[in-house]
C-alpha positions in Angstrom: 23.1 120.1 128.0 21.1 122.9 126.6 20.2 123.4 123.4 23.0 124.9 121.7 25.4 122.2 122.5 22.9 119.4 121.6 22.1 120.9 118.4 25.7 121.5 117.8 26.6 117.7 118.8 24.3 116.7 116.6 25.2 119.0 113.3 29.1 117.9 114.0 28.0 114.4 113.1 26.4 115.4 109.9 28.8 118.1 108.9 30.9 116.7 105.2 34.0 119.0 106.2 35.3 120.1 109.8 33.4 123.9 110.8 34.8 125.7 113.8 31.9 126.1 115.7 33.0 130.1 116.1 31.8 130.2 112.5 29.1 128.1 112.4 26.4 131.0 112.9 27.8 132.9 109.7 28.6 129.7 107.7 26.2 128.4 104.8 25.9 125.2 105.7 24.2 124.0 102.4 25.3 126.2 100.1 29.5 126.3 101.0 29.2 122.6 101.3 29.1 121.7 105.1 25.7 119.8 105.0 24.3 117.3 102.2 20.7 116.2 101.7 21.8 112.7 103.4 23.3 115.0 106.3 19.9 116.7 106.7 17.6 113.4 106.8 20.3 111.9 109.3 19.9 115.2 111.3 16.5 115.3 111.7 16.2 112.0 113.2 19.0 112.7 115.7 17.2 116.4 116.6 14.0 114.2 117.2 15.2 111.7 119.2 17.3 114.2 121.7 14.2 116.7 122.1 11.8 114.4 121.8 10.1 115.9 118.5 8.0 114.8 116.0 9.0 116.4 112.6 7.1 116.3 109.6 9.0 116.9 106.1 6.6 119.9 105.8 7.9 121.5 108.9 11.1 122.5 107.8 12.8 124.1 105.1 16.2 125.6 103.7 16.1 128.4 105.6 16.1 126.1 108.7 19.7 125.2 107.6 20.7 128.3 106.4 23.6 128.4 109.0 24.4 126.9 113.0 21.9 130.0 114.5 19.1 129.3 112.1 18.9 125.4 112.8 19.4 126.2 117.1 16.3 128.7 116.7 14.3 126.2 114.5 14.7 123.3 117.7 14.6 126.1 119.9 10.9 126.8 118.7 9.8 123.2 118.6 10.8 122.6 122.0 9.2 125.6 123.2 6.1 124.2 121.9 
Protein backbone atom coordinates (compact mmCIF):
# COMPACT_ATOMS: atom_id res chain seq x y z
CA UNK A 1 0.00 0.00 0.00
CA UNK A 2 1.62 3.29 -0.53
CA UNK A 3 1.21 6.10 1.23
CA UNK A 4 -1.84 7.71 -0.06
CA UNK A 5 -4.02 4.81 0.54
CA UNK A 6 -2.55 4.14 4.10
CA UNK A 7 -3.05 7.61 5.09
CA UNK A 8 -6.47 7.60 3.64
CA UNK A 9 -7.35 4.17 5.43
CA UNK A 10 -6.38 5.57 8.36
CA UNK A 11 -8.19 9.29 8.16
CA UNK A 12 -11.55 7.19 7.02
CA UNK A 13 -11.50 5.73 10.50
CA UNK A 14 -11.31 9.01 12.20
CA UNK A 15 -13.46 11.02 9.87
CA UNK A 16 -17.12 12.21 12.16
CA UNK A 17 -19.06 12.35 8.66
CA UNK A 18 -18.61 10.15 5.40
CA UNK A 19 -15.94 12.42 2.79
CA UNK A 20 -15.62 11.21 -0.78
CA UNK A 21 -12.11 10.69 -1.01
CA UNK A 22 -12.40 12.82 -4.66
CA UNK A 23 -12.79 15.74 -2.25
CA UNK A 24 -10.75 15.10 0.47
CA UNK A 25 -7.66 17.27 -0.94
CA UNK A 26 -9.98 20.48 -1.10
CA UNK A 27 -12.09 19.61 2.10
CA UNK A 28 -11.34 21.29 5.60
CA UNK A 29 -11.16 18.65 7.60
CA UNK A 30 -11.23 20.65 10.95
CA UNK A 31 -12.88 23.42 10.14
CA UNK A 32 -16.27 21.92 7.99
CA UNK A 33 -16.36 19.30 10.63
CA UNK A 34 -14.82 16.07 9.21
CA UNK A 35 -12.10 15.61 11.94
CA UNK A 36 -12.44 16.33 15.89
CA UNK A 37 -9.55 16.78 18.40
CA UNK A 38 -10.34 13.00 19.60
CA UNK A 39 -10.13 12.04 15.72
CA UNK A 40 -6.63 13.71 15.52
CA UNK A 41 -5.07 11.94 18.79
CA UNK A 42 -6.63 8.58 17.48
CA UNK A 43 -4.87 9.44 14.09
CA UNK A 44 -1.73 9.99 15.10
CA UNK A 45 -1.32 6.80 16.86
CA UNK A 46 -2.63 4.83 13.78
CA UNK A 47 -0.04 7.02 11.35
CA UNK A 48 2.71 5.93 13.80
CA UNK A 49 2.14 2.53 14.06
CA UNK A 50 1.65 1.89 10.04
CA UNK A 51 4.99 4.05 9.19
CA UNK A 52 6.64 3.29 11.95
CA UNK A 53 6.94 7.04 13.34
CA UNK A 54 7.67 8.55 16.36
CA UNK A 55 5.57 11.78 16.75
CA UNK A 56 5.96 14.29 19.15
CA UNK A 57 2.89 16.76 19.98
CA UNK A 58 5.33 19.52 18.85
CA UNK A 59 5.69 18.04 15.45
CA UNK A 60 2.54 18.74 14.10
CA UNK A 61 0.13 21.42 13.75
CA UNK A 62 -3.31 22.60 12.09
CA UNK A 63 -1.95 23.12 9.03
CA UNK A 64 -0.99 19.34 9.03
CA UNK A 65 -4.90 18.70 8.91
CA UNK A 66 -5.80 21.45 6.87
CA UNK A 67 -7.26 18.99 4.25
CA UNK A 68 -6.52 14.94 2.80
CA UNK A 69 -3.13 16.48 0.63
CA UNK A 70 -1.72 18.35 3.56
CA UNK A 71 -1.83 15.30 6.13
CA UNK A 72 -0.41 12.70 2.99
CA UNK A 73 2.64 15.32 2.54
CA UNK A 74 3.11 15.71 6.36
CA UNK A 75 3.67 11.43 6.58
CA UNK A 76 5.05 11.71 3.36
CA UNK A 77 8.00 13.85 4.95
CA UNK A 78 8.43 11.85 8.06
CA UNK A 79 8.84 8.78 6.24
CA UNK A 80 11.22 10.25 3.92
CA UNK A 81 13.28 10.96 6.92
Amino acid sequence: MNVEDAVWSALSRHLIAPLNRDHASTTQLLQEGYLDSLGIVALMFDLEKEFHLKLKPTDVGPADFENFSALVRFVSTRVAV
